[in-house]
C-alpha positions in Angstrom: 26.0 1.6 -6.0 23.0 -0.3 -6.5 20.6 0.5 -8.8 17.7 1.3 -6.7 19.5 2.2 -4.1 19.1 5.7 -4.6 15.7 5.8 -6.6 13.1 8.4 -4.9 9.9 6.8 -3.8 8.1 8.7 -6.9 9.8 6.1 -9.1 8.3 3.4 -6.6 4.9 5.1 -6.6 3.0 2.0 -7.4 5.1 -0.2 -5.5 5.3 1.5 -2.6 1.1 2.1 -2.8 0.2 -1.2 -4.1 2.6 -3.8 -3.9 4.7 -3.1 -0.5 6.5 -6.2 -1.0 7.8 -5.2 -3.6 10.6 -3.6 -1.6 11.4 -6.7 0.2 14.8 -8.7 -0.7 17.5 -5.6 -1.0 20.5 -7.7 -1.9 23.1 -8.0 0.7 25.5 -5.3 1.3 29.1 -5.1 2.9 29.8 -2.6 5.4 32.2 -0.7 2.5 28.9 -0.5 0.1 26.8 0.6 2.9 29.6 3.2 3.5 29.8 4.4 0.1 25.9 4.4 -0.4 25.3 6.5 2.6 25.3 10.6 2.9 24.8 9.9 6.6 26.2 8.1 9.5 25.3 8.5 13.3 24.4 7.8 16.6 20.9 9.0 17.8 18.1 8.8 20.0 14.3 9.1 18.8 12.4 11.7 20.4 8.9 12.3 18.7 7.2 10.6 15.7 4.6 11.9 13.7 2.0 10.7 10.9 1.2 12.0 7.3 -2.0 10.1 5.8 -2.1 10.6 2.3 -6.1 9.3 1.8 -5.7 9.8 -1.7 -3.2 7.1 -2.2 -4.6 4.9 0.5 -0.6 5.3 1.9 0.9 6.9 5.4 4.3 8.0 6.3 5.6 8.4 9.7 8.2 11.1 10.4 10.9 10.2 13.1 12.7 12.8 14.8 16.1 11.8 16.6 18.3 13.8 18.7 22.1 12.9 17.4 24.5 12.0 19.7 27.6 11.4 17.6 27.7 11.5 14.1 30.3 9.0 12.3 30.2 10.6 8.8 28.5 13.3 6.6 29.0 13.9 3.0 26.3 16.4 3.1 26.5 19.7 2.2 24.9 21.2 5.4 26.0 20.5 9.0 23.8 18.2 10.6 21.9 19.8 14.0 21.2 18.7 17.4 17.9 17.0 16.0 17.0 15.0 12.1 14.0 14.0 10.8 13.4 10.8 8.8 10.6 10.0 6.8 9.0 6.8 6.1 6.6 5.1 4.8 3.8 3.5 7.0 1.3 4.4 9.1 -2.1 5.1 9.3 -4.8 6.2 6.9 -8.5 5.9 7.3 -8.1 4.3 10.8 -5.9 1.8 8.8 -2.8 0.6 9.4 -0.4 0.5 6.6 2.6 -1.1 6.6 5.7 -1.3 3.9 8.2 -4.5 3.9 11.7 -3.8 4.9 10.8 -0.3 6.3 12.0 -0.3 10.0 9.8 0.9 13.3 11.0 3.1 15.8 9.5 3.6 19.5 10.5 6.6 21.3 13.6 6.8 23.8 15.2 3.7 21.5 18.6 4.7 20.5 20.2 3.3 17.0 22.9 4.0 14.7 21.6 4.5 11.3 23.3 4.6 7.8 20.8 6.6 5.7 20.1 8.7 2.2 19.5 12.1 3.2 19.4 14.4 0.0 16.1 15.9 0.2 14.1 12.8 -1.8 11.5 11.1 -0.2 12.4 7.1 -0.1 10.0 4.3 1.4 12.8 4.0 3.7 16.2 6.7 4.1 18.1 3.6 5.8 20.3 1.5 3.4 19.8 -1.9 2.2 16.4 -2.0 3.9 17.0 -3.2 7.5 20.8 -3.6 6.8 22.1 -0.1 7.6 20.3 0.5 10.9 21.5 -1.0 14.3 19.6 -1.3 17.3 21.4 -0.3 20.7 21.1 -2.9 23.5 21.2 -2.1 26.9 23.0 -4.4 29.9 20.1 -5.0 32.3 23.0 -4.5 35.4 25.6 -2.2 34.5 23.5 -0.3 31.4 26.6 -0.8 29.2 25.2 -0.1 25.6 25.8 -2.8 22.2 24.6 -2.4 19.2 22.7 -5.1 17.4 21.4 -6.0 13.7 17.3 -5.4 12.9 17.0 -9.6 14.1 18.9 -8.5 17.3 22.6 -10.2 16.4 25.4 -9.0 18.4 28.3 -7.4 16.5 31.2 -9.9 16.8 34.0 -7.3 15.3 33.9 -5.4 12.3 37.0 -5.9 9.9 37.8 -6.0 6.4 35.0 -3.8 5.4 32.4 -6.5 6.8 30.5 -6.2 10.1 30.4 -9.5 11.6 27.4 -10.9 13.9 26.8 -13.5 16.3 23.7 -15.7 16.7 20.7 -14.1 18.2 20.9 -12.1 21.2 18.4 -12.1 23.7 19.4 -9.8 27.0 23.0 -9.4 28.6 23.6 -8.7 31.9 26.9 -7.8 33.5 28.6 -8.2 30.3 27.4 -12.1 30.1 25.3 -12.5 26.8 22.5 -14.5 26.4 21.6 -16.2 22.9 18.1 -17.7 21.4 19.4 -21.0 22.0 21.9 -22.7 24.3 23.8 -23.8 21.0 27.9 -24.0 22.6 30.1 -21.7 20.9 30.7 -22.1 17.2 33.8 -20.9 14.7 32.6 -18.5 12.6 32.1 -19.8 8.5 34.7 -18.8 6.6 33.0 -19.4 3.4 29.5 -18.4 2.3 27.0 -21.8 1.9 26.2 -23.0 -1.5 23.3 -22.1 -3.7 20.5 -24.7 -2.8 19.5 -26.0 -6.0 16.7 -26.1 -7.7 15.3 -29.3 -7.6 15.7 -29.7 -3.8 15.5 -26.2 -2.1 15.1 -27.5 0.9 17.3 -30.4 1.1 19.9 -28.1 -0.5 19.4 -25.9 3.0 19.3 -28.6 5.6 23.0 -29.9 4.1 24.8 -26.4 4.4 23.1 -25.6 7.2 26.2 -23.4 9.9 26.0 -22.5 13.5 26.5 -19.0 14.1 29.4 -17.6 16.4 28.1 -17.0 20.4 30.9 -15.0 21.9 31.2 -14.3 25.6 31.6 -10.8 25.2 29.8 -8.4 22.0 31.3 -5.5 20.3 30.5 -2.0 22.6 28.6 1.1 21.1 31.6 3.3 21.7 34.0 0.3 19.8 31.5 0.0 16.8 30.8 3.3 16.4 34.8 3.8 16.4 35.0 0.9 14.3 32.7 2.6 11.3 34.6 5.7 11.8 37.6 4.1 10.7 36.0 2.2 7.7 34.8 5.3 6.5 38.5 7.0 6.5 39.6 3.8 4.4 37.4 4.5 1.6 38.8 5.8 -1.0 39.2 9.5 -1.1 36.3 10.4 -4.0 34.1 7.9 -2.4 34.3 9.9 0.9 
């Protein structure tokens, strides 16, 4: 587990009221870690948010209600209900607008499938690994087939070996067709992360490892994926579960 992963926003007071960057940059996780950071795994649809302003603090949070629709795991020691609220931080104070990096948005009647700390603490964000534990769900403009997508809207190639594997960009599909960012053809997918750039030339370092991104014809379903983490979940081992 991560060292911070777990660490109650009290612990991030200034941070989190000062310094919202401060939260940017959670290193990256596999699907496994995710998996064993998590109390909670589902499938849900937001239904109301709220706003708390604490003026005192000059800080907001915003509490999203879902309705779940299938939940993939819970380590909890309660059931989970038809509905669960999630508290975050942002929103607005003093006709302000606050916002906290790597905190996710919601709008209402957007469905997701979220990987979050639910224990009773108060975090600047319940999701894991900032952005990395919450999945957008995608709708087919045609036949309303739903795929779930990463925070910057990747498609989920196939999810093996404890990883969940994306595609480029997605921008819309319709009738199963996916359309990407760019009209880039179809590329293999790495099979070995880039090298460090180096100091000296940052940027040069990135141009010369630079690897096109997998564009599939056809994404990973909702139903599949959420099968998919399902079944990563039972391969954990047993005290991690």
């Amino acid at each position: 587990m991560h060292p911070i992963a777990r660490a109650p926003l009290a612990a991030f007071a200034v941070s989190a009221f000062l310094v919202p960057s401060a939260f940017a940059g959670h290193p990256r996780l596999s699907l496994q870690q995710m998996l064993k950071q998590a109390d909670l795994g589902f499938h849900g649809r937001v239904v109301s948010m709220r706003e708390e302003a604490v003026p005192e603090k000059g800080m907001a949070f915003t509490h999203v209600t879902l309705r779940v629709i299938d939940v993939i795991f819970n380590r909890t020691p309660e059931p989970i209900g038809d509905l669960i609220e999630l508290t975050f931080a942002g929103g607005t104070v003093d006709g302000k607008i606050v916002k906290v990096s790597d905190v996710p948005e919601f709008t209402v009647d957007e469905e997701v499938v979220a990987l979050v700390l639910h224990d009773g603490k108060r975090y600047a964000s319940p999701v894991v690994g900032g952005h990395q534990g919450l999945f957008r769900v995608l709708r087919d403009e045609t036949s309303g087939a739903l795929y779930p997508v990463t925070e910057g809207r990747r498609g989920i190639d196939h999810v093996a070996k404890g990883e969940v594997v994306t595609t480029a960009k997605v921008t819309s599909v319709r009738g199963g067709a996916v359309s990407y960012a760019d009209a880039s053809p179809n590329a293999e997918v790495a099979k070995a992360p880039p090298p460090q750039p180096t100091p000296g030339s940052p940027a040069s370092a990135a141009r010369e490892t630079r690897i096109e991104e997998p564009r599939p014809q056809r994404l990973m379903g909702l139903t599949e994926f959420l099968g998919a983490l399902k079944e990563q979940y039972q391969q954990l081992p047993a005290g991690a579960r």
